[in-house]
N, C-alpha and C positions, 0 to 999 in steps of 0.2 A: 238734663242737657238737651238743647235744640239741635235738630238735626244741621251741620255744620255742612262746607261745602263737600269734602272728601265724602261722610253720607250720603249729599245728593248724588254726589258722581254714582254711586253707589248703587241708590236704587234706583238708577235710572235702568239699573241691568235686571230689576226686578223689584216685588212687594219686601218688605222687612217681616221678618217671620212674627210676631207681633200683630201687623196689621194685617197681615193675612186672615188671621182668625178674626180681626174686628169685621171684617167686610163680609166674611162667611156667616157670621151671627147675623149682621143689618140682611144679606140675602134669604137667608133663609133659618130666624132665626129656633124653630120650632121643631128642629130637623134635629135626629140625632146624631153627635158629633162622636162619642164614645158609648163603646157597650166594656163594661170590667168585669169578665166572668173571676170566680172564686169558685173555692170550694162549696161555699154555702149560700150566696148569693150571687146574683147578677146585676150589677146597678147601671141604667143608662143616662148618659149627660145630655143635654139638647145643644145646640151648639152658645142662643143664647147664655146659660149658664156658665158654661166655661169660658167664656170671654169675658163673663164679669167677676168670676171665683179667681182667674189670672191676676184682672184689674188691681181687684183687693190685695192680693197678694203681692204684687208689684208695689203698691203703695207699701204694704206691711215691709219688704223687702227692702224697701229705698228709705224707710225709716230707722231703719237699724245700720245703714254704711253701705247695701249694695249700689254701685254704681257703674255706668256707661265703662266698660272695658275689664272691669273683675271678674275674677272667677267664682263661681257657687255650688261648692259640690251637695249633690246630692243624692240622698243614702235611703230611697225610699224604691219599697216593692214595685211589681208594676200596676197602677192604676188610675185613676181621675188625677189622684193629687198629684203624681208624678209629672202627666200634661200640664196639670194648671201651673205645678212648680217653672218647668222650661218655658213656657210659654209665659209668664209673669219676668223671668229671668232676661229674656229675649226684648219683652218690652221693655226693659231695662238699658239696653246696650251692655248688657253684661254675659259672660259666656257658661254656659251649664256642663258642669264636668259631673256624668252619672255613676255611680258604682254602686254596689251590690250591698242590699241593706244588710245582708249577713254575713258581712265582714267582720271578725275578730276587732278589739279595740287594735290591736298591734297594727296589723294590716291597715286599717282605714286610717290611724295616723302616720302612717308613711306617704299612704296618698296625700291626707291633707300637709303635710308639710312641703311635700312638692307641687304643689297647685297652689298653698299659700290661700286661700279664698277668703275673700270679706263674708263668705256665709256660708254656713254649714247647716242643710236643710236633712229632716228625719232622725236628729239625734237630740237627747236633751241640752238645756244651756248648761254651760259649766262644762261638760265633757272637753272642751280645750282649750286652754287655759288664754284667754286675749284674743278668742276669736267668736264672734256672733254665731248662737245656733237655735234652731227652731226644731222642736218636736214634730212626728206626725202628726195631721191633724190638727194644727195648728189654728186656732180659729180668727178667722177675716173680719169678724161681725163689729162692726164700725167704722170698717175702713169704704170709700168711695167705688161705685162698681163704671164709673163715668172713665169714657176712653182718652187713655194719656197722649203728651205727645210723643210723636213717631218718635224713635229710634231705632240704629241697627248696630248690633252687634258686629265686628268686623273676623270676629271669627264663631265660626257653627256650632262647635262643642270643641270640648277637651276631653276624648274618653281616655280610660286609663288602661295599662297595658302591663301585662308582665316585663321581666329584662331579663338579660341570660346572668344576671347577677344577681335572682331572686329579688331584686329591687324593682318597685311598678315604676314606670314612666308614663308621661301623660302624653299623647297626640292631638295637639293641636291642629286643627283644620285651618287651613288658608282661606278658606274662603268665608264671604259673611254672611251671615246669615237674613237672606232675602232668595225669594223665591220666583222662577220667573217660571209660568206653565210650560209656554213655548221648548223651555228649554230642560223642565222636568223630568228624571233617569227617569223610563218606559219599565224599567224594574220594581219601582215604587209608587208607581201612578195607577193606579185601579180605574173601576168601574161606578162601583157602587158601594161594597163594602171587602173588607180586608180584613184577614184574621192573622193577629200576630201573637203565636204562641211562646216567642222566646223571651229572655229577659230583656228588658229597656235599655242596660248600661250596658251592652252589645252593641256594636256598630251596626250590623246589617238588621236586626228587630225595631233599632232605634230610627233607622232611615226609614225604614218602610212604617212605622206610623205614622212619623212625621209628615212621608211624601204621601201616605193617601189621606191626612187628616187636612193635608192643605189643598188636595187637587177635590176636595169635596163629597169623600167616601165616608162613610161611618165605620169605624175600625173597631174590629174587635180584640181585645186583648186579654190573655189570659193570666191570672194572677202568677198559676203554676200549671206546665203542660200535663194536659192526660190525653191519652190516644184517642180514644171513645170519645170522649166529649170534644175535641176538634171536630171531631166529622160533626158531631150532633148540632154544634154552634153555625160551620158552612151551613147544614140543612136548613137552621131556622133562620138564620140572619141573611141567605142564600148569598153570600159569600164569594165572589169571582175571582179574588187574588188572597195569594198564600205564599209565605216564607216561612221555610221549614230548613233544620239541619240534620242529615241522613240520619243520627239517633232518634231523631223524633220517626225519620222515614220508617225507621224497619223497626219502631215500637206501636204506630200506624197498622203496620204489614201482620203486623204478630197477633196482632187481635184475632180472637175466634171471627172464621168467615161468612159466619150467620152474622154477628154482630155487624162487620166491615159494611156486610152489600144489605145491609136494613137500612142504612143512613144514605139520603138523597144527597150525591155529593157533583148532582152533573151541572150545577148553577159556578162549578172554579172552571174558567178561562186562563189561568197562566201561573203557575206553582214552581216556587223558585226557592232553590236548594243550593246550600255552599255553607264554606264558616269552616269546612273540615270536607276532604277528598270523601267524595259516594261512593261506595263499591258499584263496583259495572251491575253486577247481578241485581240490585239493589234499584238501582237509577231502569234497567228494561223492566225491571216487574212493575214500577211505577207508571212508564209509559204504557205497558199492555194493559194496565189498570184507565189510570184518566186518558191516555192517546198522547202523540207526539209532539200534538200542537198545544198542547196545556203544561209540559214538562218541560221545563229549564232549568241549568246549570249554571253558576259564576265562581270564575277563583280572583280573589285581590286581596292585599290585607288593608286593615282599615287605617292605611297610612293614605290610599287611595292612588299611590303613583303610577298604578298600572294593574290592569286587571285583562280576565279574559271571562267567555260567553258563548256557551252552546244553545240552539235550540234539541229540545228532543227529536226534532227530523233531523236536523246534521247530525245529535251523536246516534243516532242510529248508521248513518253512516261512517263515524268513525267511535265506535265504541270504545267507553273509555275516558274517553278527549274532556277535557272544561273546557274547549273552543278556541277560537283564534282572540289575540288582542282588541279588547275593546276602547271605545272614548276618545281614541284619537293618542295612546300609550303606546310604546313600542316596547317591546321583550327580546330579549335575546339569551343563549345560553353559552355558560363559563365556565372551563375547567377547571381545576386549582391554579391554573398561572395565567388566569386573566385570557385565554384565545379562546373562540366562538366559536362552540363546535357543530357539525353538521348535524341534519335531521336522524333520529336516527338516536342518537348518543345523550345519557342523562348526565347533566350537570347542575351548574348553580343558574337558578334563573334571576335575572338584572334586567329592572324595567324603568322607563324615561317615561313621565307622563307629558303629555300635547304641550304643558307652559315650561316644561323646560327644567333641569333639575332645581330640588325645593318649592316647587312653585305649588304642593298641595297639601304640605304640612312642616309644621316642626316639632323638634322632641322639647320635653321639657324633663331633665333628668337619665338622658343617654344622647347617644349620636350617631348618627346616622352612618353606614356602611354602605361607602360611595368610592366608582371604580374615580381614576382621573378627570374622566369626561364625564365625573355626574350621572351615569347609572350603580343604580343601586337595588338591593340584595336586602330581603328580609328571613336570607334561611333556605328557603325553598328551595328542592329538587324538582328537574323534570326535564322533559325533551318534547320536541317539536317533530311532527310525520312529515311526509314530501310535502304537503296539501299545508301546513303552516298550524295546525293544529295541537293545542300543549299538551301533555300528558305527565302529572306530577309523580313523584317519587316521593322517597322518606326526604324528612327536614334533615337541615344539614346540624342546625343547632339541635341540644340537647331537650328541647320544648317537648312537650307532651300535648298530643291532640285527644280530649276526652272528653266525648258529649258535645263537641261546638266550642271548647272551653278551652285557651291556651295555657297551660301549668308549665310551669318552669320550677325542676326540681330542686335547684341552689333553693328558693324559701323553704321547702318543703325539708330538706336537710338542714339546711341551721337550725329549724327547730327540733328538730330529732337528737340534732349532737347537742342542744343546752339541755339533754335530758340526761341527769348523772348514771354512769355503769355504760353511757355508750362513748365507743373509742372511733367510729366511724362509720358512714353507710353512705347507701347511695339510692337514689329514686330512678325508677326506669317506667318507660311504656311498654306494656304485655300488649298483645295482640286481644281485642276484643268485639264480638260481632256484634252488640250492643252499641257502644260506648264509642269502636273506633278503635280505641286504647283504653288501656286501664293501668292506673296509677300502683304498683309494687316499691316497695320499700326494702330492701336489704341493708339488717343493721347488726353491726360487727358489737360482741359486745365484751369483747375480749377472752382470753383463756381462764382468766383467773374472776370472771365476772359474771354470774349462772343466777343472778337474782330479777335481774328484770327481763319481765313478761310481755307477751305483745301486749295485755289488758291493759298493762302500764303504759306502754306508748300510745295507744290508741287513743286513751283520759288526756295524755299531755297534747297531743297534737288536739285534742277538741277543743281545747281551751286556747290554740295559739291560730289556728287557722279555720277559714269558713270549711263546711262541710264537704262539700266537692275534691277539694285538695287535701282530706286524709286519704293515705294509699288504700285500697281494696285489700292489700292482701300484704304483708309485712312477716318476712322471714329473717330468724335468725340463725346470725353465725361467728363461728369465732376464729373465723381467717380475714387477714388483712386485706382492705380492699381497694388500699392507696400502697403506691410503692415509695420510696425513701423522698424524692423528690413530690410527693403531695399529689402524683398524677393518677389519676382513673381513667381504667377504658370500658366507655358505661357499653359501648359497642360489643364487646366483650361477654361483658358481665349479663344484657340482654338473649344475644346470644344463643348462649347455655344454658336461658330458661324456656327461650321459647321453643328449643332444641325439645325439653323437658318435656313440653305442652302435648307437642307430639307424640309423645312417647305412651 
């Protein structure tokens, strides 16, 4: 499809993500575009090569049904083929929906039935039944590496998301995907080179390749985080910009201190941490580590309606704080009957982004939690100081914050209850100083029912869910943990263990 007029309008507001990379290879094509560290190798892309690995694959893409406005999930680790996949998608007009190659089949076909995709990239053909799929690794070799013509996507990605129903939803971005420097988040725009340690099908890891791979940095990404080697990668790659999530922070921090200060790590200019609240103690050792003017905070979720932004010079002055509203969003804080409470007071936070309610996303498989006038709530707790500065609280939903990773425990419990001998249970987040949180399971398994094992739960949940969302720690009991009408108070039931913890 030719770029039509609504496209032009389009890019008039900037480059099509697409052509961004063709211009960056013609500028400078010899220049490394990606470094993909691994356990066992390091492989680097030139930028020339990834504009023409996309190409091909764009062609291979658009020979099989992807087209201008479809979705294409794709289910691959983070590496080369990941870029060339979005970026072939991108020249496409078609939208990239990423998820987590270690999804369970069950999982990953709930997502695809809700995204629906003309192309399912990283898993073998056949795995769904009427829909096109491409293996990793797929190979290009005869397809044209000559540049198509433009298009634009009219939305950026579809990442996918938990629901307070155990069911994933997709978020749709509103905007399309074309890039204009000018106008480039100062979050995601580097220097030189950018090392993104978290997974890709994350919104904030996936922003910050993207925006330093188009403002002209060479990024580095890691297949899987390790502490030590983060730093060792900043030293050699010299490295100026970093997005990290506080588990990575204080698995960083933990390393032997010979280790930490052997690695040259004064080449990062600006280190930017969120995904999951920082503990205060956690966020100043960092600053008295790299300095104030290298440390930064952001809270938003990747619905993108409103967000907030400390520097480490301001939260030095207000410790604690994720900073006041950024982007031109406004926030405000609600009690349970909808009235704005003053500074001072924690409640539900409800934010309005600069275009006006929906104007930065939509759901596809839930709906949005919107007051009368169009602010809206994803959960969050928190309150605001005299000075206008937020300060979050616990989630108001039952979500679990663990490692940067939003878990929602309804998936986690329907698969526990199709495990026969249990009569009911419930998931909670334990307090942990790694993690954040960490995943507990308490599972009821009746009075009359003394044959299944945690060994036994542990085998079924591995088989139904990716790794990360088996609980840590899975205690049994045989008191009922729903009352007659089907209700839990997980508030409760937390509680009394972390009372325990203490103890």
């Amino acid at each position: 499809m030719a770029v039509d007029k609504q496209d032009r309008n389009l890019s008039q507001a900037g480059t099509p993500y697409g052509s961004v990379m063709t211009a960056l290879a013609a500028e400078a094509p010899d220049q490394v575009a990606l470094v993909c560290d691994g356990p066992d190798t390091s492989v680097q892309v030139s930028r020339s090569a990834l504009e023409a690995w996309s190409n091909r694959l764009a062609r291979a893409y658009a020979e099989r049904g992807l087209s201008s406005g479809d979705f294409a999930t794709i289910a691959l680790p983070n590496g080369a083929e990941f870029f060339a996949a979005c970026l072939a998608i991108w020249k496409l007009g078609a939208v990239p929906n990423p998820i987590s190659h270690r999804l369970r089949y069950a999982e990953r076909a709930t997502i695809v039935e809700r995204a629906n995709p003309s192309l399912v990239i990283g898993v073998e053909q056949g795995t769904y039944t009427g829909r096109c799929c491409l293996p990793a690794g797929f190979s290009v070799a005869g397809y044209s590496a000559e540049v198509l013509p433009e298009q634009i996507s009219i939305h950026e990605r579809a990442m996918a998301s938990g629901g307070s129903t155990g069911l994933p939803k997709l978020i749709v971005a509103s905007n399309p995907a074309v890039y204009a420097p000018q106008r480039a988040s100062p979050l995601f725009k580097g220097r030189s080179a950018v090392l993104v340690p978290g997974p890709l099908y994350h919104g904030a890891p996936f922003s910050a390749a993207f925006g330093g791979l188009f403002c002209g940095c060479t990024v580095v990404v890691m297949r899987r985080f390790d502490a030590l080697r983060s730093l060792q990668l900043i030293e050699h790659h010299h490295v100026d910009r970093m997005t990290v999530v506080p588990t990575m922070m204080l698995r960083i921090w933990r390393l032997p201190a010979q280790q930490r200060e052997s690695v040259d790590v004064s080449s990062l200019e600006f280190v930017l941490t969120g995904s999951a609240p920082c503990p205060a103690w956690l966020m100043r050792t960092w600053i008295d580590w790299l300095g104030p003017e290298v440390m930064h905070e952001a809270f938003g979720p990747s619905e993108r309606m409103g967000g907030t932004f400390i520097s480490g010079t301001e939260w030095l002055k207000h410790p604690g704080s994720v900073g006041k509203p950024a982007a031109g969003a406004q926030l405000k804080i609600l009690d349970d009957d909808g009235r704005e409470l003053p500074p001072g007071e924690m409640g539900e936070i409800y934010m309005l982004p600069a275009g006006g309610p929906g104007s930065t996303y939509h759901y596809v498989g839930a709906t949005s939690r919107l007051t009368e006038d169009g602010w809206e709530s994803v959960g969050d707790m928190g309150y605001f100081d005299n000075d206008g500065y937020l300060y979050l609280g616990d989630r108001r939903s039952d979500m679990v914050l663990c490692g940067g990773r939003n878990i929602y425990p309804a998936e986690i419990e329907a698969a526990i209850d199709s495990l026969p001998g249990v009569r009911s249970c419930a998931v909670i987040g334990l307090p942990d100083e790694d993690l954040g949180q960490r995943l507990h399971a308490i599972v009821d398994i009746g009075a009359q029912s003394n044959e299944l094992e945690e060994s036994h739960i542990r085998d079924h949940l591995a088989e139904q869910l990716v790794h990360y969302k088996v609980p840590a720690s899975i205690e049994i009991v045989t008191t009922l943990l729903r009352d007659d009408a089907g209700k839990m108070r997980r508030s409760a039931l937390r509680a009394v263990r972390v009372e325990q913890l203490k103890q």
